[in-house]
DSSP file (Angstrom, degrees, kcal/mol; ACC not computed):
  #  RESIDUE AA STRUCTURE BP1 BP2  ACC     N-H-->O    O-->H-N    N-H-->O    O-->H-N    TCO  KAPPA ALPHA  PHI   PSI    X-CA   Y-CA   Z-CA
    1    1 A X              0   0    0      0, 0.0     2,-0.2     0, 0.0     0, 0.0   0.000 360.0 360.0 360.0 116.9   -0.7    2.4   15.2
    2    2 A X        -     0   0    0      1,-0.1    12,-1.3     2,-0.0     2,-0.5  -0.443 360.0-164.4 -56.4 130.9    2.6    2.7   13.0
    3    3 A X  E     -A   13   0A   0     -2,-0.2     2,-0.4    10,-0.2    10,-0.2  -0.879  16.4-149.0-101.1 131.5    2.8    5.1   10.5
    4    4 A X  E     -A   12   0A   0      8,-3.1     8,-1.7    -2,-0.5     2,-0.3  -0.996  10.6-153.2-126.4 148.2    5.0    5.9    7.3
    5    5 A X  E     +A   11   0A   0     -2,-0.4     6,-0.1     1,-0.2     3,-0.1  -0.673  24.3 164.8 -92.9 133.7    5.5    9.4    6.3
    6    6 A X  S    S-     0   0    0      4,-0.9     2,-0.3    -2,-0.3    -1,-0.2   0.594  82.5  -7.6-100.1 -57.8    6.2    9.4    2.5
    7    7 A X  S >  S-     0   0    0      4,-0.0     3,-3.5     0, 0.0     2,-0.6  -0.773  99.4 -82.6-128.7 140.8    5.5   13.4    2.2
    8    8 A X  T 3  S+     0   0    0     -2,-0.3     3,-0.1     1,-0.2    -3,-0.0  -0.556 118.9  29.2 -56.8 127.7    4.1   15.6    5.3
    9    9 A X  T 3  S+     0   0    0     -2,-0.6     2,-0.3     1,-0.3    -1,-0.2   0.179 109.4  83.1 170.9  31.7    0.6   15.4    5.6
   10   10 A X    <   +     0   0    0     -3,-3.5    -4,-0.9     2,-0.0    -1,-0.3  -0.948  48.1 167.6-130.9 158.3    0.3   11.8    4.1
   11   11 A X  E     -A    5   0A   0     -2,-0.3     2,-0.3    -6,-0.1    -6,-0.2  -0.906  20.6-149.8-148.2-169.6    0.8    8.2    5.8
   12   12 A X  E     -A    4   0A   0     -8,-1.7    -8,-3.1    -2,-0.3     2,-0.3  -0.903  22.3-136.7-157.6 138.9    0.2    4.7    5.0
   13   13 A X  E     -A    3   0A   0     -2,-0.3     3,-0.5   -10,-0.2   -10,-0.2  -0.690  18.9-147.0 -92.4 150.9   -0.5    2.3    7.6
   14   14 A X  S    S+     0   0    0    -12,-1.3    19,-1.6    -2,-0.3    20,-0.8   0.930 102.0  63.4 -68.6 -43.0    0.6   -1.3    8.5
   15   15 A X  S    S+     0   0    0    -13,-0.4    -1,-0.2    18,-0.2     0, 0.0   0.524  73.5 125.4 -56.3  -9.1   -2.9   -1.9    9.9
   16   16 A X        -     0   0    0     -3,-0.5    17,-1.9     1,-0.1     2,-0.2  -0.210  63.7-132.8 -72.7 137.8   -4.5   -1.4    6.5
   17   17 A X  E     -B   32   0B   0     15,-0.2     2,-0.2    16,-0.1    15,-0.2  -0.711  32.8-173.4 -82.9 136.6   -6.9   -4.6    5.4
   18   18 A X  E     -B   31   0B   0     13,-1.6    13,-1.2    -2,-0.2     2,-0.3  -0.828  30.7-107.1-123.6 172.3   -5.5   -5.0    1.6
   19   19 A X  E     -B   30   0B   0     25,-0.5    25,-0.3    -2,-0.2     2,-0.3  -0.740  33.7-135.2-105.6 139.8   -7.4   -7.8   -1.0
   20   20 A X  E     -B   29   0B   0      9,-2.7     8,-0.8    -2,-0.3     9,-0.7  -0.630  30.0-165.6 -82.6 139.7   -4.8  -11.2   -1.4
   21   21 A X  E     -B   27   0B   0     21,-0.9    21,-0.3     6,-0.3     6,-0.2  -0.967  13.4-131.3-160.9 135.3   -4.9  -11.7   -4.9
   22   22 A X    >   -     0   0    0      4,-2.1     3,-0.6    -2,-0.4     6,-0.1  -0.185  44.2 -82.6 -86.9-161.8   -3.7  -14.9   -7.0
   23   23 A X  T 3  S+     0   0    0      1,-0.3    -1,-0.0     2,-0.1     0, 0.0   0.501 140.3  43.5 -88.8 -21.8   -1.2  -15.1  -10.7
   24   24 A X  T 3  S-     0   0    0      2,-0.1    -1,-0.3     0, 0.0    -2,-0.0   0.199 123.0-117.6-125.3  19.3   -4.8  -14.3  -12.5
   25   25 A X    <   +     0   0    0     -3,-0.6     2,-0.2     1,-0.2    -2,-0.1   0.777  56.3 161.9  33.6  54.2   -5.6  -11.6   -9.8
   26   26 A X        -     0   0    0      1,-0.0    -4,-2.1     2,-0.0     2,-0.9  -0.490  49.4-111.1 -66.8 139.6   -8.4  -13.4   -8.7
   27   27 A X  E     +B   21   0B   0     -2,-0.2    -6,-0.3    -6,-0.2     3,-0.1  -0.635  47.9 164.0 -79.4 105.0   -9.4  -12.0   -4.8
   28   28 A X  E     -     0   0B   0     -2,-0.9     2,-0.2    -8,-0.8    -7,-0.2   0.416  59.1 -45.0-107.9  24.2   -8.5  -15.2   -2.2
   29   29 A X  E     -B   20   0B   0     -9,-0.7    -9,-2.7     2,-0.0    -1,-0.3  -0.787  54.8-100.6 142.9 171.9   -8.5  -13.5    0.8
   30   30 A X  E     +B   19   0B   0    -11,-0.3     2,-0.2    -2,-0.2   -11,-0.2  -0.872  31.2 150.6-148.7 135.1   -7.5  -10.3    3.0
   31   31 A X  E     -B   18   0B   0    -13,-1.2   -13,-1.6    -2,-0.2     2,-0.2  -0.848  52.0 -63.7-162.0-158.7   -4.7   -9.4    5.8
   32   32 A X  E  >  -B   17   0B   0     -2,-0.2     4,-1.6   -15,-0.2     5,-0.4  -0.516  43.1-108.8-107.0 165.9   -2.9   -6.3    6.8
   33   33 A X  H >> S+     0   0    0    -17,-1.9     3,-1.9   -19,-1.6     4,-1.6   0.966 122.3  59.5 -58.7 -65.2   -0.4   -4.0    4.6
   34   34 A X  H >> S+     0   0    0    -20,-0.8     3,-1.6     1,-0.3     4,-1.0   0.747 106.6  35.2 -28.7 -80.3    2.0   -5.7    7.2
   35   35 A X  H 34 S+     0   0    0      1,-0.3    -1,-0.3     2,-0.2    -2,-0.2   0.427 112.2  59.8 -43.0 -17.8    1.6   -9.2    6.7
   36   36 A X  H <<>S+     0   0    0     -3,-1.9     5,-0.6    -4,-1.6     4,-0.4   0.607 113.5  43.7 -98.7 -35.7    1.1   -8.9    2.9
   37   37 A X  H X<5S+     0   0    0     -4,-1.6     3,-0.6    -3,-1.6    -2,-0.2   0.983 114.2  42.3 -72.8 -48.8    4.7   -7.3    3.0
   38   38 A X  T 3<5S+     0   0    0     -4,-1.0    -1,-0.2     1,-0.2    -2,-0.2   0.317 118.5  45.4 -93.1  17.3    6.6   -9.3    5.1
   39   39 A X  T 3 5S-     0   0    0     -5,-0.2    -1,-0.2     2,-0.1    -2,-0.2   0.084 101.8-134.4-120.1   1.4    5.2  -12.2    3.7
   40   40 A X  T < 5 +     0   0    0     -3,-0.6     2,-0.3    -4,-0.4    -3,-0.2   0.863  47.6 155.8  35.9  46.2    5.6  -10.9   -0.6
   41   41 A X      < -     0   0    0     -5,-0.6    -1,-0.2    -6,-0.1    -2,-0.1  -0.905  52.2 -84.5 -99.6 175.8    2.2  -12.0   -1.8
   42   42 A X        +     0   0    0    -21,-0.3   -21,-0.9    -2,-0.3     2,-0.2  -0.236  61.8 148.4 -44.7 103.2    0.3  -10.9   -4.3
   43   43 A X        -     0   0    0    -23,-0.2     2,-0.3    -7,-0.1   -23,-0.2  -0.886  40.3-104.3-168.5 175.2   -2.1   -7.5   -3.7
   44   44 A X        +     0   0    0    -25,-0.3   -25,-0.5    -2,-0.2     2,-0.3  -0.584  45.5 139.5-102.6 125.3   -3.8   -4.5   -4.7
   45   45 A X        -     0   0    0     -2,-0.3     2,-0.4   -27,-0.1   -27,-0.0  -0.890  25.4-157.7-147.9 146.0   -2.7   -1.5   -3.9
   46   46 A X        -     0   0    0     -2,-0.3     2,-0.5     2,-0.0    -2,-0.0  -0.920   4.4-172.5-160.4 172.2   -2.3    1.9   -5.3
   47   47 A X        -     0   0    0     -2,-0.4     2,-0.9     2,-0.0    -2,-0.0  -0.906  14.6-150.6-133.8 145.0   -0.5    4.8   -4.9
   48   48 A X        -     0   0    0     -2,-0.5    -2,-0.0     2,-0.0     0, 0.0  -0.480  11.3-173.7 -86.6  65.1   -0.2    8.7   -6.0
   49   49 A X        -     0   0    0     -2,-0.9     2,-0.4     1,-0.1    -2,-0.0   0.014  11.5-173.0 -73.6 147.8    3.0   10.0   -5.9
   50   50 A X        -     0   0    0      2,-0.0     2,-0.4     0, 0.0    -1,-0.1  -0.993   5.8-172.7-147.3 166.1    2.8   14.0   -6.8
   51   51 A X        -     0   0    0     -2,-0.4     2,-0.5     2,-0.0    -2,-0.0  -0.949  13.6-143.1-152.7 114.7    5.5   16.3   -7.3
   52   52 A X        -     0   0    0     -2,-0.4     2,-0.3     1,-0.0    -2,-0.0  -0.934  17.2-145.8-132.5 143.7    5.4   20.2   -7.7
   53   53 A X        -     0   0    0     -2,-0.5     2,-0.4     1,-0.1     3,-0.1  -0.606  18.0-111.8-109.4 107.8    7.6   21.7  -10.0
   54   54 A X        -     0   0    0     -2,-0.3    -1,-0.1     1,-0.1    -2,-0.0  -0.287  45.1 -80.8 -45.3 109.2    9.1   24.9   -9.5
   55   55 A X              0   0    0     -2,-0.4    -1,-0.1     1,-0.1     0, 0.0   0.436 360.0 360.0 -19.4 135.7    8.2   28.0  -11.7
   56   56 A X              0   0    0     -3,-0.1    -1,-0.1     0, 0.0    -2,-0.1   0.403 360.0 360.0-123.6 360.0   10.1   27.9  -14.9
């Protein structure tokens, strides 16, 4: 299984099933984080970026 690392001790996968989603973000179907990328449709995702901020 491919990974990306964003930050150490997180990943994201290719293999991940994500929801296909139409222009009214209706659900029309399902395929992997891959396919959904290298193919630019439409789907729902999110993500959490965190950031800690050195003593000030």
């Amino acid at each position: 299984m491919r990974r990306i690392t964003f930050m150490p001790g997180t990943y994201c996968t290719y293999n991940e099933i994500l929801e296909i989603v139409d222009d009214a973000d209706r659900v029309i179907g399902q395929t992997t984080r891959k396919d959904i990328h290298r193919k630019g449709m439409l789907h729902r995702s999110s993500m959490c970026l965190c950031s800690i901020l050195p003593d000030r």
